[in-house]
C-alpha positions as CSV (number, residue, x, y, z in Angstrom):
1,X,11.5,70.0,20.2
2,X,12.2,68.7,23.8
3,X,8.6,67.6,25.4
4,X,7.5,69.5,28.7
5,X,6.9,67.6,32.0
6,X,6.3,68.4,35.3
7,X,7.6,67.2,38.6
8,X,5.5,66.1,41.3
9,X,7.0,66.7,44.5
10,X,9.7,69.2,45.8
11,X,11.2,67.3,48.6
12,X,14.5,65.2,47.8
13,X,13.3,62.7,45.2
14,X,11.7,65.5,43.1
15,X,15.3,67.4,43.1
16,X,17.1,64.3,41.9
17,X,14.0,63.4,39.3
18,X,15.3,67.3,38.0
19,X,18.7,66.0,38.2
20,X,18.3,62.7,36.1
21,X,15.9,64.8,33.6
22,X,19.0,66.9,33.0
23,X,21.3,64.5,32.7
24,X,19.0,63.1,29.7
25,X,19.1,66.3,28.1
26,X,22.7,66.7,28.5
27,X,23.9,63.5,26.8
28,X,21.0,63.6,24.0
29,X,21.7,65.3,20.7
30,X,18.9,67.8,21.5
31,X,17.1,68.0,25.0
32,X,14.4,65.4,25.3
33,X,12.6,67.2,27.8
34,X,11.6,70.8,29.1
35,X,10.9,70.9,32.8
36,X,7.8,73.0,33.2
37,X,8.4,73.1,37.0
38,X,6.8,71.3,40.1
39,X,4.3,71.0,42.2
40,X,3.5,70.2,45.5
41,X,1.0,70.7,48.1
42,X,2.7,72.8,50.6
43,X,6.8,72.5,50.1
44,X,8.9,73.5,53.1
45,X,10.7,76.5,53.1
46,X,13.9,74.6,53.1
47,X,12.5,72.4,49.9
48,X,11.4,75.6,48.9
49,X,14.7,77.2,48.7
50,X,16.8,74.2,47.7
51,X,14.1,74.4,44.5
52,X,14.7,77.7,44.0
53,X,18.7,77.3,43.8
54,X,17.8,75.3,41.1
55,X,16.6,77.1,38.8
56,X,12.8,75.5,39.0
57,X,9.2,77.1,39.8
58,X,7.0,75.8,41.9
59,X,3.5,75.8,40.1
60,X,1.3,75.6,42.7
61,X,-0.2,72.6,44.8
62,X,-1.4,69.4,43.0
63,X,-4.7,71.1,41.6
64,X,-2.5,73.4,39.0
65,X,-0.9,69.4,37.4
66,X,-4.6,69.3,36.0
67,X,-4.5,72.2,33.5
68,X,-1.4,70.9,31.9
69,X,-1.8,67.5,31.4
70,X,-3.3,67.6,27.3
71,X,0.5,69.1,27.0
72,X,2.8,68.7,29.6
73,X,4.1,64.7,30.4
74,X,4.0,64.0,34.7
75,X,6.3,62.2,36.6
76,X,6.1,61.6,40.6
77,X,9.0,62.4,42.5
78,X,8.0,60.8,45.8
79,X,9.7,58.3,47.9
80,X,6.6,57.3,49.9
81,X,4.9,54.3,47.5
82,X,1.5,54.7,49.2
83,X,1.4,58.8,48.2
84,X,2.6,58.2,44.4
85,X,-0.3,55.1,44.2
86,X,-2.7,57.9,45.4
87,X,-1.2,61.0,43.3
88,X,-1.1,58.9,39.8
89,X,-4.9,57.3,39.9
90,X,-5.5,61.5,40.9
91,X,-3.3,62.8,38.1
92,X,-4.6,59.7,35.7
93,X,-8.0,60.3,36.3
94,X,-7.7,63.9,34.9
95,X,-5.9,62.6,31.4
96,X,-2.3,62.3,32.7
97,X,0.2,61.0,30.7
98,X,3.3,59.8,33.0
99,X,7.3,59.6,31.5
100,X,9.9,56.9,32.1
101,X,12.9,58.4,32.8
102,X,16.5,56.5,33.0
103,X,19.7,58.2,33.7
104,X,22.2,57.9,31.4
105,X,24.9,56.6,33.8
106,X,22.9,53.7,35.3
107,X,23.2,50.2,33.5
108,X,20.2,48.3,32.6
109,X,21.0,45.2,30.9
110,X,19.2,43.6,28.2
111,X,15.6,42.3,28.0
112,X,14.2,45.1,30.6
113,X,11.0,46.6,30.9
114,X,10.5,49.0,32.5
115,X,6.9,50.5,33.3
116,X,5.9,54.8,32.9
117,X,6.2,56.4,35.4
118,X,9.4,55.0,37.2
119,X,12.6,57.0,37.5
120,X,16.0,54.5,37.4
121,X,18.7,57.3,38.9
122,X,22.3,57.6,38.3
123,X,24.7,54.3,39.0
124,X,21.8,51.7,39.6
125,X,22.0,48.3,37.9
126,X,19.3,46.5,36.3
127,X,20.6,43.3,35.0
128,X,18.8,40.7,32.5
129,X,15.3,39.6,32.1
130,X,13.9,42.0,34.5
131,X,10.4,43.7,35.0
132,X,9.6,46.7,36.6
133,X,5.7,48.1,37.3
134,X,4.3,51.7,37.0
135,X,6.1,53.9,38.9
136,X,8.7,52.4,40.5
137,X,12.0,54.1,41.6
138,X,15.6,52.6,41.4
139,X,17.5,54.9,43.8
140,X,21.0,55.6,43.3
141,X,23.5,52.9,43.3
142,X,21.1,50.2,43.8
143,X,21.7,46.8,41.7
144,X,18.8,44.8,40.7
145,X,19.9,41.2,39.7
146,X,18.5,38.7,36.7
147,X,15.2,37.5,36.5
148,X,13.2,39.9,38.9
149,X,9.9,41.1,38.9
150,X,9.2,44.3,40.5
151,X,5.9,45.2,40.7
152,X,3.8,49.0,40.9
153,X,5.2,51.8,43.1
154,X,8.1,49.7,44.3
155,X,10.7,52.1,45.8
156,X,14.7,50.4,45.7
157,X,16.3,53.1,47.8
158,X,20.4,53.9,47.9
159,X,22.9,51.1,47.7
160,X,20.0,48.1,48.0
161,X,21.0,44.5,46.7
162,X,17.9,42.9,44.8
163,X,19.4,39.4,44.5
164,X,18.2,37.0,41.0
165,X,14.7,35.9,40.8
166,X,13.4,37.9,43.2
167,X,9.6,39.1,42.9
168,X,8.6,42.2,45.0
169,X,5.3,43.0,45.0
170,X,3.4,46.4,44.7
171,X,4.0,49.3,46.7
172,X,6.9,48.2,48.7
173,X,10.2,49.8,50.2
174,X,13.2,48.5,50.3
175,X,15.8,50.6,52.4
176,X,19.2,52.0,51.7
177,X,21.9,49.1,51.4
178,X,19.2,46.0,52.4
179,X,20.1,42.8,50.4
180,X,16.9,40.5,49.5
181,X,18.4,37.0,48.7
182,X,17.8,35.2,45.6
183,X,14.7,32.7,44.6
184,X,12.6,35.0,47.0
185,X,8.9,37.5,47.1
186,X,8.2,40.3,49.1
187,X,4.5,40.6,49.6
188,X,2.5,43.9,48.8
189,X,2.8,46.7,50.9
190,X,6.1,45.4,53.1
191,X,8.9,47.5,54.6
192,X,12.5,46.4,54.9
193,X,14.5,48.5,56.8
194,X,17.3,49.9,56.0
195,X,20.9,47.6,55.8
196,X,18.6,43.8,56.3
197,X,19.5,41.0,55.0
198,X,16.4,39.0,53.9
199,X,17.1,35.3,53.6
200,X,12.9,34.2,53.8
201,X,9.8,35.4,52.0
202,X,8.4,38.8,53.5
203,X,4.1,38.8,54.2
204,X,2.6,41.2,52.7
205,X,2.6,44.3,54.7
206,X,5.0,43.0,57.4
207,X,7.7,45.5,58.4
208,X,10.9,43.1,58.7
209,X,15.1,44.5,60.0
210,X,17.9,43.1,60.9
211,X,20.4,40.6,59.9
212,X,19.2,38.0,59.3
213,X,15.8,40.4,58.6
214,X,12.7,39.3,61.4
């Protein structure tokens, strides 16, 4: 019997977390999972509808996640790392039990561990001897190379280059198509924009952009 879960979030993230669940069930032998629906606080109408198309209910705001979680697996489908550190120490104080979810067309290699909660979408790569924290999220397309640490609620958004034996540390973004060089740490809480090249260690909480990233 498939297991039933719950999406947090209705905005873009939360509609491709529906997408990469489905994708499970459709390459299993039997569905893995059922998706119960989603929640979020106060969707737009265009998430709203877009939701809708799909096929998907929206449960109610955050509050309605509580009454489920003795049955029903959680997973955060938030880009923002700051909000999904907030919502799981909510949704874990209540009981909550998050899923790992891996698409079946992304390539993770071999000695990989990868933390519940995170998502890892259709056509990333996650190469060798890697590590990845509580709910972190592998965007589409995105490689991450051998020997990296990623740590909690890292976000690796479309098309972004993690080079080898790179550590990033918790709750950081890295933006669509930015390459980190190798031997290299992002501190906690950074932000590299979108399309840098990082060639030096990030602070922690330093927002850094360009090529070479400042």
């Amino acid at each position: 019997m498939p297991e039933d879960i719950i999406i947090v979030g209705a905005g873009g993230f939360g509609r491709e977390t529906i997408d990469v669940v489905r994708a499970i069930n459709a390459t299993a032998t039997e569905p893995v999972w059922n998706v119960l629906g989603v929640v979020d606080d106060g969707p737009s109408p265009v998430h709203g509808a877009r939701l809708a198309a799909l096929g998907i209910p929206h449960l109610g705001d955050i509050e309605e996640l509580r009454s489920h979680v003795a049955s029903a697996r959680y997973v955060i489908g938030i880009g923002s790392p700051s909000v999904r550190a907030q919502l799981s120490e909510r949704i874990d104080s209540w009981g909550g039990r998050a899923a790992t979810l891996i698409h079946p067309a992304a390539v993770v290699g071999s000695e990989v561990r990868i933390g519940e909660g995170s998502v890892v979408c259709g056509g990333a790569q996650i190469s060798t001897n890697i590590v990845l924290g509580r709910h972190v999220h592998i965007n589409p397309g995105a490689i991450v190379g051998h020997d990296c640490r990623l740590e909690d609620y890292v976000s690796i958004n479309p098309g972004a280059v993690i080079s080898g034996d790179v550590r990033v540390d918790s709750g950081t973004l890295i933006g669509a198509g930015a390459v980190i060089l190798q031997l290299l740490e992002v501190g906690p809480g950074a932000l590299v924009a979108a399309s840098a090249c990082v060639t030096k260690n990030v602070p922690a909480g330093a927002t850094v952009r360009g090529v070479p990233a400042r």
